[in-house]
C-alpha positions, 0 to 999 in steps of 0.5 A: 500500500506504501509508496516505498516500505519505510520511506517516511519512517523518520518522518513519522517517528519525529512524529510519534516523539511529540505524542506523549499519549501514546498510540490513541493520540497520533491516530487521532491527530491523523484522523484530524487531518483527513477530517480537515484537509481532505473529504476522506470522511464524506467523499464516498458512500457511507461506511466506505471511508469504514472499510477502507481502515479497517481493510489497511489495518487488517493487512498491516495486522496480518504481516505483523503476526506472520513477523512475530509467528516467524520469530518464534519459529527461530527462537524455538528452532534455536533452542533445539539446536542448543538443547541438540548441542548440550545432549551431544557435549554431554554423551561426548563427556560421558565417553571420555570420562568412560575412556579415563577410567579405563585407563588406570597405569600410571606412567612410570618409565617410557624409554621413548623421549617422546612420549616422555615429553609429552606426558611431562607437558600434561602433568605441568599443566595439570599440576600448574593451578594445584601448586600455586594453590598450595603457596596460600594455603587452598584446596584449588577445587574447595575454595570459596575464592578461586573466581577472585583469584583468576580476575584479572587486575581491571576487573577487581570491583566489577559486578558479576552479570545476571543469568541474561548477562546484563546487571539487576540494579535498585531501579531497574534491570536490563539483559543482553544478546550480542545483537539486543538490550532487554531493559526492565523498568517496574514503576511502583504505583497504585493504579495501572500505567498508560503510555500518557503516564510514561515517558520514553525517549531513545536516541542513538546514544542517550536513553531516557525513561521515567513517569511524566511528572517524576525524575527520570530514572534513566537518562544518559549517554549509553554505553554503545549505540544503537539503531533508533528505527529498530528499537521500541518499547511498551508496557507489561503491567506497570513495568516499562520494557525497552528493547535496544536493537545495537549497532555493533552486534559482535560485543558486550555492553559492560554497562547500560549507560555510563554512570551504571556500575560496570559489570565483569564482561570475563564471566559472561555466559554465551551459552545464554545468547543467541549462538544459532546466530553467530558465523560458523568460525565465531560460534566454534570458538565460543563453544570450544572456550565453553567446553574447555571451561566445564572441563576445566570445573570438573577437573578434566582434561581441555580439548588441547589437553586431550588431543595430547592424550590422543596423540599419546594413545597413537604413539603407544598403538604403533609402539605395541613392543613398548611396555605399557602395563604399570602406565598412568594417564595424569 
C-alpha cells in the first residue's frame, strides 16, 4: 500500500516523539487531518471511508503476526539446536570420562623421549593451578575464592552479570544478546500505567525513561549505540520494557549507560545468547572456550589437553613392543 516500505519512517517517528499519549493520540491527530484537509470522511458512500481502515489495518495486522509467528519459529528452532548441542557435549563427556577410567597405569618409565615429553607437558599443566594453590594455603577445587583469584587486575570491583548477562540494579534491570538490550523498568504505583503516564525517549546514544511528572530514572549517554528505527518499547503491567536493537552486534555492553556500575564482561555466559546466530568460525570458538571451561570445573582434561592424550594413545598403538602395563594417564 506504501509508496516505498519505510520511506517516511523518520518522518513519522519525529512524529510519534511529540505524542506523549501514546498510540490513541497520533491516530487521532491523523484522523484530524483527513477530517480537515481532505473529504476522506464524506467523499464516498457511507461506511466506505469504514472499510477502507479497517481493510489497511487488517493487512498491516496480518504481516505483523506472520513477523512475530516467524520469530518464534527461530527462537524455538534455536533452542533445539542448543538443547541438540548440550545432549551431544554431554554423551561426548560421558565417553571420555568412560575412556579415563579405563585407563588406570600410571606412567612410570617410557624409554621413548617422546612420549616422555609429552606426558611431562600434561602433568605441568595439570599440576600448574594445584601448586600455586598450595603457596596460600587452598584446596584449588574447595575454595570459596578461586573466581577472585583468576580476575584479572581491571576487573577487581566489577559486578558479576545476571543469568541474561546484563546487571539487576535498585531501579531497574536490563539483559543482553550480542545483537539486543532487554531493559526492565517496574514503576511502583497504585493504579495501572498508560503510555500518557510514561515517558520514553531513545536516541542513538542517550536513553531516557521515567513517569511524566517524576525524575527520570534513566537518562544518559549509553554505553554503545544503537539503531533508533529498530528499537521500541511498551508496557507489561506497570513495568516499562525497552528493547535496544545495537549497532555493533559482535560485543558486550559492560554497562547500560555510563554512570551504571560496570559489570565483569570475563564471566559472561554465551551459552545464554543467541549462538544459532553467530558465523560458523565465531560460534566454534565460543563453544570450544565453553567446553574447555566445564572441563576445566570438573577437573578434566581441555580439548588441547586431550588431543595430547590422543596423540599419546597413537604413539603407544604403533609402539605395541613398548611396555605399557604399570602406565598412568595424569
Amino acid at each position: 500500500m506504501s509508496v516505498e516500505e519505510g520511506k517516511f519512517d523518520p518522518v513519522l517517528f519525529s512524529l510519534a516523539e511529540q505524542h506523549t499519549g501514546g498510540v490513541p493520540e497520533l491516530l487521532a491527530t491523523i484522523a484530524g487531518f483527513l477530517n480537515r484537509k481532505t473529504d476522506f470522511f464524506v467523499g464516498g458512500e457511507d461506511g466506505e471511508w469504514e472499510k477502507l481502515v479497517l481493510k489497511i489495518f487488517r493487512q498491516e495486522a496480518e504481516l505483523a503476526q506472520e513477523v512475530a509467528r516467524k520469530k518464534r519459529e527461530e527462537r524455538e528452532v534455536a533452542e533445539r539446536r542448543r538443547a541438540e548441542a548440550r545432549r551431544k557435549r554431554e554423551e561426548k563427556e560421558e565417553m571420555e570420562q568412560e575412556q579415563a577410567a579405563q585407563q588406570s597405569a600410571a606412567i612410570t618409565e617410557l624409554t621413548d623421549a617422546e612420549a616422555e615429553d609429552m606426558m611431562k607437558e600434561i602433568k605441568d599443566e595439570k599440576e600448574g593451578n594445584v601448586e600455586k594453590a598450595e603457596e596460600k594455603n587452598e584446596k584449588p577445587a574447595e575454595s570459596e575464592g578461586a573466581d577472585d583469584d583468576d580476575e584479572e587486575p581491571e576487573d577487581k570491583g566489577k559486578l558479576k552479570p545476571n543469568r541474561g548477562n546484563g546487571c539487576d540494579l535498585e531501579n531497574y534491570k536490563w539483559t543482553q544478546t550480542l545483537h539486543e538490550i532487554e531493559l526492565r523498568v517496574p514503576f511502583n504505583v497504585k493504579f495501572t500505567l498508560k503510555a500518557k503516564d510514561v515517558q520514553v525517549s531513545i536516541q542513538r546514544k542517550t536513553l531516557k525513561v521515567g513517569l511524566k511528572g517524576h525524575p527520570p530514572v534513566i537518562d544518559g549517554e549509553m554505553y554503545g549505540e544503537v539503531k533508533v528505527e529498530e528499537s521500541l518499547w511498551h508496557l507489561d503491567k506497570n513495568t516499562v520494557v525497552v528493547t535496544l536493537d545495537k549497532v555493533k552486534e559482535m560485543g558486550w555492553w559492560d554497562k547500560l549507560v555510563k554512570t551504571d556500575p560496570p559489570i565483569n564482561t570475563r564471566k559472561i555466559n554465551p551459552e545464554s545468547s543467541k549462538l544459532s546466530d553467530l558465523d560458523d568460525s565465531t560460534r566454534g570458538m565460543v563453544e570450544k572456550m565453553m567446553f574447555d571451561q566445564r572441563q576445566k570445573e570438573r577437573g578434566l582434561p581441555t580439548s588441547d589437553e586431550q588431543k595430547k592424550q590422543d596423540l599419546l594413545q597413537k604413539f603407544m598403538t604403533q609402539h605395541p613392543e613398548m611396555d605399557f602395563s604399570k602406565c598412568k594417564f595424569t
